[in-house]
C-alpha positions as CSV (number, residue, x, y, z in Angstrom):
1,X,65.5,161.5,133.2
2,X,63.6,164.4,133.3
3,X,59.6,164.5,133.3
4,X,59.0,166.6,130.1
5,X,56.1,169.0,131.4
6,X,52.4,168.1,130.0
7,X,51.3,171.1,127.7
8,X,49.0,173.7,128.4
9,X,45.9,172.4,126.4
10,X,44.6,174.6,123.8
11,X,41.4,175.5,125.9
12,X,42.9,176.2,128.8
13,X,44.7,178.8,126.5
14,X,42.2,180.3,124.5
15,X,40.5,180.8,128.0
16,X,43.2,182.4,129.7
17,X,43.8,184.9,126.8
18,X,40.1,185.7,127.0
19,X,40.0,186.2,130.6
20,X,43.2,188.2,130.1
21,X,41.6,190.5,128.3
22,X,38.4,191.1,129.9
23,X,40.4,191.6,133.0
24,X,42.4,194.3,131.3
25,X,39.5,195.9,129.8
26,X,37.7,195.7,133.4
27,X,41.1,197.3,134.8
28,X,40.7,199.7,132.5
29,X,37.3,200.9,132.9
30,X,37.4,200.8,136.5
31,X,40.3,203.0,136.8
32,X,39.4,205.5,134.4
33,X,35.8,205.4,136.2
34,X,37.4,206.2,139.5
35,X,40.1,209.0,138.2
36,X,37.0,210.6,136.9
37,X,34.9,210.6,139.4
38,X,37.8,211.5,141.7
39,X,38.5,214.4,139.8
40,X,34.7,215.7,139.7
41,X,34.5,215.3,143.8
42,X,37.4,217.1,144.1
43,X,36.9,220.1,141.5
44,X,33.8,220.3,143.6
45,X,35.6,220.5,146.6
46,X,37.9,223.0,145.4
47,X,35.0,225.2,144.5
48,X,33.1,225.2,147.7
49,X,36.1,225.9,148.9
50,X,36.9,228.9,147.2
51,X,33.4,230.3,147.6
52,X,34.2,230.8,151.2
53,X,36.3,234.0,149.3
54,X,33.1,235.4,148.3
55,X,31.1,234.5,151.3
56,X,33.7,236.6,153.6
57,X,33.5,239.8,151.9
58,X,30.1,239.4,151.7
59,X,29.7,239.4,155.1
60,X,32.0,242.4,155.6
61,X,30.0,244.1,153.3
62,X,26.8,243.3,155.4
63,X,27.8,244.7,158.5
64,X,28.3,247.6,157.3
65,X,30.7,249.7,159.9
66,X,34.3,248.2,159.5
67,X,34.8,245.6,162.2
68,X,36.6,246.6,165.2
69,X,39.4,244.3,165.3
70,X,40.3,240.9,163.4
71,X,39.0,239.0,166.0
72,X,35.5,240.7,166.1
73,X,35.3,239.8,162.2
74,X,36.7,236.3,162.6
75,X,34.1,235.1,165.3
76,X,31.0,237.0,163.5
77,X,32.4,234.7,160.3
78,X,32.6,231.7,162.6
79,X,29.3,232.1,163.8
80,X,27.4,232.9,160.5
81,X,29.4,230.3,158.3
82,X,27.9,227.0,159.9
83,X,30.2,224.1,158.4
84,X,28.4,221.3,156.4
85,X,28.6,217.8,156.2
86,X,32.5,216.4,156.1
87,X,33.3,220.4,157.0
88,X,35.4,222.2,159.3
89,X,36.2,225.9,160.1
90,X,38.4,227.8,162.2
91,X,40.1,230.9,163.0
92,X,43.6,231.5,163.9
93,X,44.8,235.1,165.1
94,X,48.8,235.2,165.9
95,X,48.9,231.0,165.6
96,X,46.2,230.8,168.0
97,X,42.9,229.2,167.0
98,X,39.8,231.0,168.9
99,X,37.3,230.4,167.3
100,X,35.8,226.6,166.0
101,X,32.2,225.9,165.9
102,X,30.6,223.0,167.7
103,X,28.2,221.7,164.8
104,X,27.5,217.7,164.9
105,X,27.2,218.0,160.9
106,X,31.1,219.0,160.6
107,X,34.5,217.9,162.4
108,X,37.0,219.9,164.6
109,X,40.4,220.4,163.5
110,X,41.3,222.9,166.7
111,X,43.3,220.3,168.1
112,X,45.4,219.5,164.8
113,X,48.6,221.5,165.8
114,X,50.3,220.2,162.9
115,X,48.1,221.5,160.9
116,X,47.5,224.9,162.1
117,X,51.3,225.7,162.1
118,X,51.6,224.5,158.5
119,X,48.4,226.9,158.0
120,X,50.2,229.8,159.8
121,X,53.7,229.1,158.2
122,X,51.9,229.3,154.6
123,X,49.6,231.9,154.6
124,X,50.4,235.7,154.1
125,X,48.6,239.2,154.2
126,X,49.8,239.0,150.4
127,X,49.1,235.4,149.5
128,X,46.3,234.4,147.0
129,X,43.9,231.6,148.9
130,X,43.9,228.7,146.7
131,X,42.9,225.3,148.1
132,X,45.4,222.5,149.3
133,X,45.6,219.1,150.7
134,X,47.1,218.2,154.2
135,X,47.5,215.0,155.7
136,X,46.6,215.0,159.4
137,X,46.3,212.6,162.4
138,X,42.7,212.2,161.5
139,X,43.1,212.0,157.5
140,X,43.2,213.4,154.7
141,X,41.7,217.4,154.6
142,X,41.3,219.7,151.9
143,X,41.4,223.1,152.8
144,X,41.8,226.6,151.7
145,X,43.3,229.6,154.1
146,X,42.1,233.1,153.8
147,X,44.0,236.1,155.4
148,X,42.1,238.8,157.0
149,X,43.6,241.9,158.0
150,X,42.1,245.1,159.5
151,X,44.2,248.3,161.3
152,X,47.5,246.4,160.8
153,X,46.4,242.7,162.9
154,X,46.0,239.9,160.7
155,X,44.2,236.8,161.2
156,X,43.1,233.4,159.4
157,X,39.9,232.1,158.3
158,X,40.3,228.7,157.7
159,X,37.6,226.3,155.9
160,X,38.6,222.4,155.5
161,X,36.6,219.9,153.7
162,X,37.3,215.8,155.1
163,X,38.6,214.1,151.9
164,X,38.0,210.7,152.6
165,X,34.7,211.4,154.0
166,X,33.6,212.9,150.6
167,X,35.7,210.5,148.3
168,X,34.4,207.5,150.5
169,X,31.0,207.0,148.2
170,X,34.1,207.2,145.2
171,X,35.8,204.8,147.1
172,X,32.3,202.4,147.5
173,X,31.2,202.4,144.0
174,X,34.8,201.2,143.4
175,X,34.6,198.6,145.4
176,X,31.1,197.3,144.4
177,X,32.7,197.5,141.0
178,X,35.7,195.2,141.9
179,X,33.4,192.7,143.4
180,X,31.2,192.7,140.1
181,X,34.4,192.6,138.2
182,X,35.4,189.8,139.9
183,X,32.1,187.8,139.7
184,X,31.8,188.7,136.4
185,X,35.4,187.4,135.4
186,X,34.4,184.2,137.5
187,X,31.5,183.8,135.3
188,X,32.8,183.9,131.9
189,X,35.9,181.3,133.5
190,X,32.7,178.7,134.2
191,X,30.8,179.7,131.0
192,X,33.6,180.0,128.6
193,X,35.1,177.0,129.9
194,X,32.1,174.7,128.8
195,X,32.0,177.2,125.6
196,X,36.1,176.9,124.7
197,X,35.0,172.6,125.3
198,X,32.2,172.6,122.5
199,X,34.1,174.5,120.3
200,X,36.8,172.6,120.5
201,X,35.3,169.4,120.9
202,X,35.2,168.8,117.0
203,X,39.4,169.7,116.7
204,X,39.6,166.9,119.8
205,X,37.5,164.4,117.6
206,X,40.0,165.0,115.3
207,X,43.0,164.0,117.3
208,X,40.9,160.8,118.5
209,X,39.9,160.1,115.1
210,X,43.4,160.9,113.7
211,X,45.1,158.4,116.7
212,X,42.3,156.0,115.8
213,X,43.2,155.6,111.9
214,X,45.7,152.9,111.1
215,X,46.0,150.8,107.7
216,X,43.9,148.3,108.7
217,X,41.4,150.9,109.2
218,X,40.4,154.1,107.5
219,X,36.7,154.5,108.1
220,X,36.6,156.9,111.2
221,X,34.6,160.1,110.1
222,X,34.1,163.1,112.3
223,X,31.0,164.8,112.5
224,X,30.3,167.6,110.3
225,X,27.2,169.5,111.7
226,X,26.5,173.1,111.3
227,X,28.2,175.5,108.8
228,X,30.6,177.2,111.5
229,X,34.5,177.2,110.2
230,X,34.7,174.1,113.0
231,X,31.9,172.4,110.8
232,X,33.8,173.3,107.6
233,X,36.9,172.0,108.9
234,X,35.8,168.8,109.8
235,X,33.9,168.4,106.5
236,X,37.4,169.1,105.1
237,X,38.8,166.5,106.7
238,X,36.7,163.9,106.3
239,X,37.0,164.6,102.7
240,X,40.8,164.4,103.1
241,X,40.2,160.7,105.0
242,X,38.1,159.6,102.0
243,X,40.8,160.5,99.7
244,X,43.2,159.1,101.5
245,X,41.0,155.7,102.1
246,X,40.5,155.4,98.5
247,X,43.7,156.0,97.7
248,X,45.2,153.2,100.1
249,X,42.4,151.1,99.0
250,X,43.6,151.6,95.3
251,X,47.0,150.7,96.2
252,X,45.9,147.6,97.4
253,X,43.4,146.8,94.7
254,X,46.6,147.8,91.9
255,X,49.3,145.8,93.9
256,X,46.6,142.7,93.9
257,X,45.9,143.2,90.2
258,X,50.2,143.9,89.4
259,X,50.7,140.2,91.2
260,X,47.5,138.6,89.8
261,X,48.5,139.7,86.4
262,X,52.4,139.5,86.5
263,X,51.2,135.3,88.7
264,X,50.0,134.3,85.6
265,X,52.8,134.5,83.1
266,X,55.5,133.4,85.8
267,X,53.3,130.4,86.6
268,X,53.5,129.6,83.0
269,X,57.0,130.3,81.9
270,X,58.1,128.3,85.0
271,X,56.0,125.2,84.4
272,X,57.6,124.7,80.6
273,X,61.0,125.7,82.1
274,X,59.9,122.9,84.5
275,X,58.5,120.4,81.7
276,X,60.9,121.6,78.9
277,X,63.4,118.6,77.8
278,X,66.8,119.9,78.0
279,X,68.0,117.5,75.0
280,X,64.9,118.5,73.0
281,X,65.8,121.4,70.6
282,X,62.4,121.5,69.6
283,X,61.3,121.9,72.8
284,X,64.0,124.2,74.2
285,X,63.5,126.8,71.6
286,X,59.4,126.4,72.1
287,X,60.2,126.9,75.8
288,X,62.1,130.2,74.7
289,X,59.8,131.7,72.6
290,X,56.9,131.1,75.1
291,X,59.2,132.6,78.0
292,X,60.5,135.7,75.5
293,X,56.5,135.7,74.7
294,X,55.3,135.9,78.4
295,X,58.4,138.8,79.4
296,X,57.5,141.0,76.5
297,X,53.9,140.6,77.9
298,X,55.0,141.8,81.2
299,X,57.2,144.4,79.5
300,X,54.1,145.6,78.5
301,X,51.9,145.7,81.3
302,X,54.8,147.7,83.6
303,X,55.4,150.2,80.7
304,X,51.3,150.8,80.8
305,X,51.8,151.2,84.5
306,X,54.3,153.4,84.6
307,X,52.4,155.6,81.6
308,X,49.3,155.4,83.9
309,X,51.2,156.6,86.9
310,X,52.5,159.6,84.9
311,X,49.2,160.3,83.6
312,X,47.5,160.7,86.7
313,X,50.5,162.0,88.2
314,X,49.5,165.3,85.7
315,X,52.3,165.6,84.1
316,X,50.6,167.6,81.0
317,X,52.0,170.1,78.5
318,X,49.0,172.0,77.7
319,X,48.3,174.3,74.5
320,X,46.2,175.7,72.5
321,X,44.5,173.2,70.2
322,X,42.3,173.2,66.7
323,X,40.3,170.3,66.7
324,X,39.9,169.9,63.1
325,X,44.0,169.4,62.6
326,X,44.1,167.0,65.5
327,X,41.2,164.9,64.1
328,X,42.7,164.8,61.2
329,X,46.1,163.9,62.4
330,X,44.4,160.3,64.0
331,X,42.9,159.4,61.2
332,X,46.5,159.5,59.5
333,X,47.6,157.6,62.1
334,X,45.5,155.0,62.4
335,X,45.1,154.2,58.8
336,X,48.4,152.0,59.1
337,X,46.3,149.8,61.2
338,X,45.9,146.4,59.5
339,X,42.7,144.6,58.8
340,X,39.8,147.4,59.0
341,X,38.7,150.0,57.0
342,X,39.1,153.5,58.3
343,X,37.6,156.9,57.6
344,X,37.4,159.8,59.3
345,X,33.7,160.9,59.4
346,X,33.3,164.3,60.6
347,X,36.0,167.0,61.7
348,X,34.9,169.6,63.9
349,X,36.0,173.2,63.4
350,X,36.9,174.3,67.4
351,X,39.2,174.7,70.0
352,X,40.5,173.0,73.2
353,X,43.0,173.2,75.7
354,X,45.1,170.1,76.4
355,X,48.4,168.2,76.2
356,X,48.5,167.2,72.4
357,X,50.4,163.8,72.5
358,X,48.6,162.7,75.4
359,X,45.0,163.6,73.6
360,X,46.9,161.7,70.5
361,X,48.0,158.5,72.9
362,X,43.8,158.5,74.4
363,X,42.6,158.6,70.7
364,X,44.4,156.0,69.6
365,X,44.3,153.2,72.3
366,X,40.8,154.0,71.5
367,X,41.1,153.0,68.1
368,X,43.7,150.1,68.4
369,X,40.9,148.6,70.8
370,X,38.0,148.8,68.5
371,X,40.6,146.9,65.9
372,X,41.6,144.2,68.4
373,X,37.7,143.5,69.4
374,X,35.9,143.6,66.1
375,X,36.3,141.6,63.6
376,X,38.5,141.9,60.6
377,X,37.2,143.8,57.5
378,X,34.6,145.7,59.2
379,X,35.1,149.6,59.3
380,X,35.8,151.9,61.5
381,X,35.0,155.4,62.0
382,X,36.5,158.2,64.0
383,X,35.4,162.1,64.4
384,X,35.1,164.7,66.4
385,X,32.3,166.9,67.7
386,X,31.4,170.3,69.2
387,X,28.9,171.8,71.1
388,X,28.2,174.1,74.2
389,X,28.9,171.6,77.1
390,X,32.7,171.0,74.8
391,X,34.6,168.9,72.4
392,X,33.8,165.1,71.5
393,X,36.3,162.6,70.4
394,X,35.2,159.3,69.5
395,X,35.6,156.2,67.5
396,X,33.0,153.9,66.6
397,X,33.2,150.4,65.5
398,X,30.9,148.2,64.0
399,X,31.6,144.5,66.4
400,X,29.4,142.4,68.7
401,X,29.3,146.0,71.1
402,X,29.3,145.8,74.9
403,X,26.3,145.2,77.2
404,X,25.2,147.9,79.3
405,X,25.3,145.7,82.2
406,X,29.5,145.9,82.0
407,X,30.0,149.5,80.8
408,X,30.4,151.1,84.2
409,X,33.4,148.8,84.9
410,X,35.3,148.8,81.3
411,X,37.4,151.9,82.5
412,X,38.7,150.5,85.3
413,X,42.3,148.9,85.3
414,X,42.6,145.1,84.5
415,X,39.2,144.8,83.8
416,X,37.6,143.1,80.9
417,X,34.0,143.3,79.3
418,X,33.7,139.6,79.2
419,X,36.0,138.8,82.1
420,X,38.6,136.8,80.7
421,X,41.6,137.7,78.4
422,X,40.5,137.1,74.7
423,X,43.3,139.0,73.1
424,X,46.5,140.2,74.1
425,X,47.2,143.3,76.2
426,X,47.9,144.6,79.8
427,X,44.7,145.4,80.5
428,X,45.5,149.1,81.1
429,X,44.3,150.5,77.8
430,X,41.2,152.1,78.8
431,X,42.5,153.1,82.2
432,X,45.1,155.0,80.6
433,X,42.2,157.1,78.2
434,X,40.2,157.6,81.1
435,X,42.6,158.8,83.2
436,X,43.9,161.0,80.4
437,X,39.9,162.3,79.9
438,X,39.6,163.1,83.5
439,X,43.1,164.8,83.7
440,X,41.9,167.1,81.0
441,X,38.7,168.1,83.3
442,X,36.3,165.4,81.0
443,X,35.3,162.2,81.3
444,X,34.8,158.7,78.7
445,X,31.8,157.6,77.6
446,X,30.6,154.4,75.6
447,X,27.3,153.9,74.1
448,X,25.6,151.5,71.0
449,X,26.6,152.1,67.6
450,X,23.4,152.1,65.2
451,X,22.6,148.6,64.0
452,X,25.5,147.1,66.1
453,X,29.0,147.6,68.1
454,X,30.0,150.4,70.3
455,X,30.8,153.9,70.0
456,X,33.5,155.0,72.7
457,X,33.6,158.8,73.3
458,X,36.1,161.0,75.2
459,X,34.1,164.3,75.9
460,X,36.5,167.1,76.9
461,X,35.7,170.9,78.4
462,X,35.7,173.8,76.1
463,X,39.0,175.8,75.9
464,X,38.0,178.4,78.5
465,X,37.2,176.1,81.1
466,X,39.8,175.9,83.9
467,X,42.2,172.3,84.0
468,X,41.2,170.3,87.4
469,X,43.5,169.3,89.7
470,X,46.0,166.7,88.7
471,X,44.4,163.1,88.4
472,X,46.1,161.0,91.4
473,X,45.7,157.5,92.1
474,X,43.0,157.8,94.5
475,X,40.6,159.3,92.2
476,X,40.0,156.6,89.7
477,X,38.4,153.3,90.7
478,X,41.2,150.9,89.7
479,X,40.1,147.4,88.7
480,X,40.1,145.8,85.6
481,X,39.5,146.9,82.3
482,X,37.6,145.9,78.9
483,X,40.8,145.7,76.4
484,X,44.2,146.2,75.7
C-alpha cells in the first residue's frame, strides 16, 4: 500500500509564501535597479561619444588653413584627442588604420580586424555618426565612427568606449546586492521561522488540546494571553470547551436524575406486582391502581422533559405583547384552581416581546406551585410590574416561604426546597419557568413575601431589547428542583 505523503505543515507554508514574496520583491528591485543604472551609463556613453562630433570640427576650426590631406587632419586629431579611462581611438584611411595612440589610460583596438572592416563597411561620406555596439575578441565596445573628407579622400575617425569596463561598477553593485539579497532572504528564513512557530504555537495547542479531550475528560484549556486575533481565538475556544463541558456534564447529571427518578416508581410497581396475591381481588386491583398511579407519574415527568427540551431548544413564536391583557388573562386562568383565594393585584400598562403561550405556561406553573405548597384557604396574589430595567411577572403566596439558604438551587431540575418529594410532580416545574425566563433574555427570581411565604418573580427585558440566543441544554445548571 502506498505511504500517503506527510503534509506540508502550516508554517512551513506561511514561511515559504513569505519568502516567496520577498524574493520577488528583491528580484524586482534589483533588476529595475540594474536596467536603470545600465541605462544612465550607457546614455552617458553615448554622449561622450557623440561629443567627439563637436570636438573634431573644433579642431578644424582651430588650425585655421584647411588641412592638407585626410591623413594630416586625422593624425593632428589622434594626437590632440588623448583617449580616457576604458577609451580607444583610431584612424582608418582606405581600411587602413594609421594612426592609434599609445596612452596606458585607454585600450588599442588597431589589431581588432573584425572590427575595423565592420567600421569601414558601415560608415559613408554621407552617413550621420551615431553610436553603436560591437562585440569583439576583447569584449564588448561602444563606439561611434566619424567620416572625414577633404579634396575628394576620405577617412575615419573612430572613438570606442570599453562597455564592460564602464558597466563593471553596474555589474559590482549588482552583485553586492545579490549577496545582500541573499543574506537577507536567509535571515528572515531563521527569524521568521521562530516568528511563524510562536504564532502558531497557540493553533498547535489547539490541536494537542483538541487530541487530548475525550468524555472522560473535558478540562483542557488553552492559554489565552494577549489580545492578538491568536489570543481571541483561543479565548473563543475555550469558551466553546466550557460549553461543551457543561453541556456533557448536564447530560450526565439529567440522564442520572431521568433513572433516579423513573428507579423509584419501577422499584415500587414491581415490588406489589411482586407481593400482590393473584387470587386477592382486593389486592390485584390495589396493585393496579398503584401501577396506573406510578405510569401516569412517569407520563408526567417525560412530557415535562420533552417540554423542557423544546423550551430550551428555542422554539419560540414571538410577538408583540400588552402586559395588562396578559396579566389579566392568568388571573382568569388560575381562578379555576381549587382551594385558595385568588386576585390579581396590580396590572401593569406596558409592552414586551415574547412567545405568548409559553409566557402563559411560565406564569402558571408558577401559580399551580404556590397552590400545591401552601396551605389551603390562604390567598394568592398575582401582578405584573414595569419599570426601566423591564417587565415583572410574579405570584406571591402567603405559605411557610423558602429559606434563603435553598433558593439558589430551587430552579434547577429535580430539585426540591426541602429535599424530598412532599407532593406530587416531576420535579421539572421550575426548570421549565426558568428556562422559559432565560429564553426570553430574563431570568427568575424568588424572595420573602411580607409577614410570611415567598414571592416568585419572572423579570423579563423590555420590548426593544434584542432575544438571546436560544436556551440549550448546557446553559442551565440541571439538578433538582423545589416543586412540581
Amino acid at each position: 500500500m502506498a505511504r500517503t505523503p506527510r503534509p506540508i505543515s502550516a508554517r512551513a507554508r506561511i514561511l515559504a509564501a513569505v519568502l516567496a514574496v520577498a524574493c520577488v520583491g528583491l528580484a524586482i528591485v534589483g533588476s529595475v535597479t540594474f536596467l536603470v543604472q545600465r541605462e544612465w551609463v550607457l546614455r552617458e556613453i553615448d554622449d561622450r561619444l557623440i561629443a567627439q562630433v563637436e570636438v573634431l570640427d573644433e579642431i578644424a576650426e582651430e588650425a585655421g588653413d584647411p588641412p592638407a590631406s585626410v591623413e594630416d587632419f586625422l593624425r593632428d586629431a589622434a594626437v590632440g584627442l588623448v583617449p580616457g579611462a576604458n577609451e580607444a581611438s583610431l584612424a582608418i584611411i582606405d581600411g587602413v588604420p594609421l594612426f592609434s595612440p599609445s596612452t596606458r589610460s585607454g585600450f588599442d583596438i588597431s589589431q581588432e580586424q573584425s572590427f575595423i572592416d565592420r567600421v569601414v563597411a558601415e560608415t559613408d561620406a554621407d552617413t550621420e555618426p551615431i553610436p553603436r555596439t560591437v562585440v569583439t575578441d576583447s569584449g564588448s565596445v561602444r563606439y561611434i565612427a566619424i567620416p572625414v573628407t577633404i579634396d575628394g579622400e576620405t577617412g575615419v575617425y573612430v572613438r570606442a568606449v570599453d562597455l564592460e569596463a564602464e558597466l563593471a561598477p553596474v555589474s559590482a553593485a549588482m552583485t553586492t546586492y545579490g549577496i545582500a539579497a541573499i543574506v537577507v532572504l536567509v535571515a528572515m528564513g531563521v527569524v521568521g521561522w521562530f516568528v511563524t512557530g510562536r504564532l502558531l504555537s497557540p493553533i498547535r495547542h489547539l490541536r494537542e488540546t483538541a487530541d487530548s479531550i475525550t468524555l472522560t475528560d473535558l478540562s483542557p484549556r488553552l492559554s489565552a494571553e494577549g489580545n492578538d486575533d491568536i489570543a481571541d481565538l483561543s479565548r473563543t475556544v475555550n469558551s466553546m470547551l466550557d460549553r461543551l463541558e457543561g453541556s456533557v456534564d448536564v447530560q450526565r447529571q439529567l440522564l442520572d436524575d431521568v433513572r433516579h427518578e423513573l428507579k423509584t416508581p419501577i422499584t415500587i410497581v414491581r415490588g406489589h406486582l411482586e407481593l400482590m396475591d393473584p387470587s386477592d381481588v382486593t389486592d390485584v386491583q390495589s396493585a393496579r391502581a398503584l401501577g396506573i398511579a406510578e405510569l401516569d407519574r412517569m407520563t408526567r415527568l417525560v412530557e415535562d422533559i420533552d417540554v423542557l427540551a423544546t423550551v430550551e431548544g428555542g422554539s419560540f413564536a414571538t410577538e408583540r405583547l400588552e402586559l395588562r391583557g396578559l396579566t389579566h388573562r392568568v388571573g382568569e386562568l388560575v381562578s379555576v384552581i381549587p382551594g385558595h383565594r385568588w386576585s390579581v393585584e396590580t396590572a401593569a400598562r406596558a409592552q414586551l416581546v415574547g412567545d405568548y403561550d409559553r409566557l402563559i405556561q411560565a406564569w402558571l406553573q408558577l401559580a399551580e406551585n404556590a397552590a400545591k405548597y401552601t396551605p389551603e384557604g390562604t390567598p394568592i396574589e398575582i401582578g405584573s410590574g414595569f419599570d426601566g430595567e423591564g417587565a415583572h411577572l410574579w405570584v406571591r403566596d402567603h405559605g411557610s416561604g423558602i429559606p434563603p439558604a435553598v433558593r439558589h438551587r430551587i430552579f434547577r431540575r429535580f430539585d426540591r426546597a426541602h429535599g424530598k418529594r412532599t407532593v406530587g410532580g416531576s420535579g421539572l416545574g421550575l426548570a421549565i419557568v426558568d428556562a422559559i425566563a432565560k429564553a426570553h433574555g430574563g431570568h427568575c427570581g424568588v424572595t420573602d413575601t411580607p409577614g410570611g411565604g415567598a414571592t416568585f418573580t419572572i423579570h423579563l427585558p423590555a420590548a426593544t431589547t434584542a432575544f438571546p440566543a436560544p436556551v440549550r441544554a448546557g446553559d442551565v445548571v440541571l439538578q433538582r428542583d423545589a416543586a412540581g
